[in-house]
C-alpha positions in Angstrom: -12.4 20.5 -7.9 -12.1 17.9 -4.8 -14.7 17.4 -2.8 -15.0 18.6 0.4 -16.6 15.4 1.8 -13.1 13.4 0.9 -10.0 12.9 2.5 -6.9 12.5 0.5 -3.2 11.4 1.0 -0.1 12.8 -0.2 0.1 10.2 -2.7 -3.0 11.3 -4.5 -5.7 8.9 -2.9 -9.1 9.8 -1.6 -11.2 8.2 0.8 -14.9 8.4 1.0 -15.5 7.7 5.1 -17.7 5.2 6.5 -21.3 4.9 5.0 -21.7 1.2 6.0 -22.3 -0.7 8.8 -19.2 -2.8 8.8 -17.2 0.6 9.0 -15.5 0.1 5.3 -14.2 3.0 3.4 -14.0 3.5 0.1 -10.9 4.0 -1.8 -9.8 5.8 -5.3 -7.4 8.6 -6.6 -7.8 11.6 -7.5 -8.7 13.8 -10.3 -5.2 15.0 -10.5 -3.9 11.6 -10.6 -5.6 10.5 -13.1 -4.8 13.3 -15.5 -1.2 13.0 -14.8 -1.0 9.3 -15.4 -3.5 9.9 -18.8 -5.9 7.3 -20.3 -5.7 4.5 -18.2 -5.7 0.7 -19.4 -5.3 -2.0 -16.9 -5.7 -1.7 -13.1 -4.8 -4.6 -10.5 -6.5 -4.1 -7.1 -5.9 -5.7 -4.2 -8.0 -9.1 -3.2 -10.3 -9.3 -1.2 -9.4 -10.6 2.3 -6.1 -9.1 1.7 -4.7 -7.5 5.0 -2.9 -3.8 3.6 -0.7 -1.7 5.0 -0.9 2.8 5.4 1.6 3.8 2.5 2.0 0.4 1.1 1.6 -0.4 -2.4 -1.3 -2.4 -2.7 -2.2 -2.3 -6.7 -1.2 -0.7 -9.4 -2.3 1.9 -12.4 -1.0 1.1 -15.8 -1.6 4.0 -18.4 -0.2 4.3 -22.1 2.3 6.7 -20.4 3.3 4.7 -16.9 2.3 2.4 -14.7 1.9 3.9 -11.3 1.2 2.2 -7.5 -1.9 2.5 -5.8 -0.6 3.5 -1.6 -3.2 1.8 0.9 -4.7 5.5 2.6 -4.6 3.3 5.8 -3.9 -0.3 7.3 -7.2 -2.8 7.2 -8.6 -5.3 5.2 -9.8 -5.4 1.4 -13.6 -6.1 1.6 -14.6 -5.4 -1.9 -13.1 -4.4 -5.2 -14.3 -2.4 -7.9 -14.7 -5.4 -10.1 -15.9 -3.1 -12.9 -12.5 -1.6 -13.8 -11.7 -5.2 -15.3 -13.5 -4.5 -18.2 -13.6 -0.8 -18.3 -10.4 1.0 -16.7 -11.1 4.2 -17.9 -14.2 4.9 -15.1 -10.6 5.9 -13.3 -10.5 8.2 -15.6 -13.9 9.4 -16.5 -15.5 9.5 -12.9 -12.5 9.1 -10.4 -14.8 9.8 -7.2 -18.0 7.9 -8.6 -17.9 4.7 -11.1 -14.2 5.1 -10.9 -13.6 3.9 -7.3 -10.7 1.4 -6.6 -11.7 -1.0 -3.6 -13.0 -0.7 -0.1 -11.4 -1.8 3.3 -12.3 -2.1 6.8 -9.3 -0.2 8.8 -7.7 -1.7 11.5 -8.1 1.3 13.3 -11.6 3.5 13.8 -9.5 6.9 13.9 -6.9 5.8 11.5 -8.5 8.8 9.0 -8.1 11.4 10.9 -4.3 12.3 10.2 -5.7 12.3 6.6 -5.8 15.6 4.6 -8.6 17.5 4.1 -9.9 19.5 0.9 -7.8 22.5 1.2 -4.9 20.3 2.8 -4.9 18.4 -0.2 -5.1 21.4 -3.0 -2.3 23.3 -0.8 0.2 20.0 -2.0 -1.1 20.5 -5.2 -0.1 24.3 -5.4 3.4 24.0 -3.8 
C-alpha cells in the first residue's frame, strides 16, 4: 500500500529522495490522505523560490469535505511545483505518488530525511 522506496511524516506526507543533481526531493501525501480528505478540488502550493520550514504549513488541500494543510516534510527551498494540479486537482487523488505529486524542494540540510519514517513506521501510525 506505501511504497517502500518513500519516506513519510506524521502528517501524512511522502518524500521521494534525491534523484537529481541539485539534490531536490519530491513532495506529495499519501494514499491515506487523500481518501480521508475525499475528491479533491483546489490545491495551492508553495512558490517557487519560497524558503519552507519542517512542520510548517506550506499550502493547502481543499476537498468538497475540508480544506486541509500541506506540512513542509523538511526545511529548504521550493524549486518546482506540480503546475498540473491547477487544472486537474484530482491526480492528488487518482495517482498520489505519481502524476499527483505536490512540489519539490532542495533541503537546507543533506541528512534532514533521515529522522523521516519509513514504510512500516509509517503504516504502524496508521494502525494505532
Amino acid at each position: 500500500m506505501y511504497p517502500e522506496d518513500l519516506k513519510y511524516t506524521a502528517e501524512h506526507e511522502w518524500v521521494r529522495e534525491p534523484g537529481e543533481s541539485d539534490g531536490s526531493i519530491r513532495v506529495g501525501i499519501t494514499h491515506y490522505a487523500q481518501d480521508a480528505l475525499g475528491d479533491i478540488v483546489y490545491v495551492s502550493l508553495p512558490e517557487v523560490g519560497e524558503s519552507v520550514e519542517a512542520g510548517s504549513p506550506c499550502g493547502e488541500l481543499e476537498s468538497t469535505k475540508s480544506v486541509s494543510d500541506i506540512f513542509a516534510p523538511v526545511s529548504g527551498e521550493v524549486v518546482a511545483r506540480n503546475e498540473s494540479l491547477d487544472a486537474t486537482p484530482e491526480l492528488v487523488n487518482n495517482d498520489p505518488y505519481g502524476g499527483g505529486w505536490l512540489f519539490e524542494l532542495v533541503p537546507a540540510d543533506s541528512g534532514s530525511t533521515d529522522g523521516l519514517l519509513d514504510a512500516t513506521a509509517y503504516q504502524g501510525t496508521l494502525d494505532s
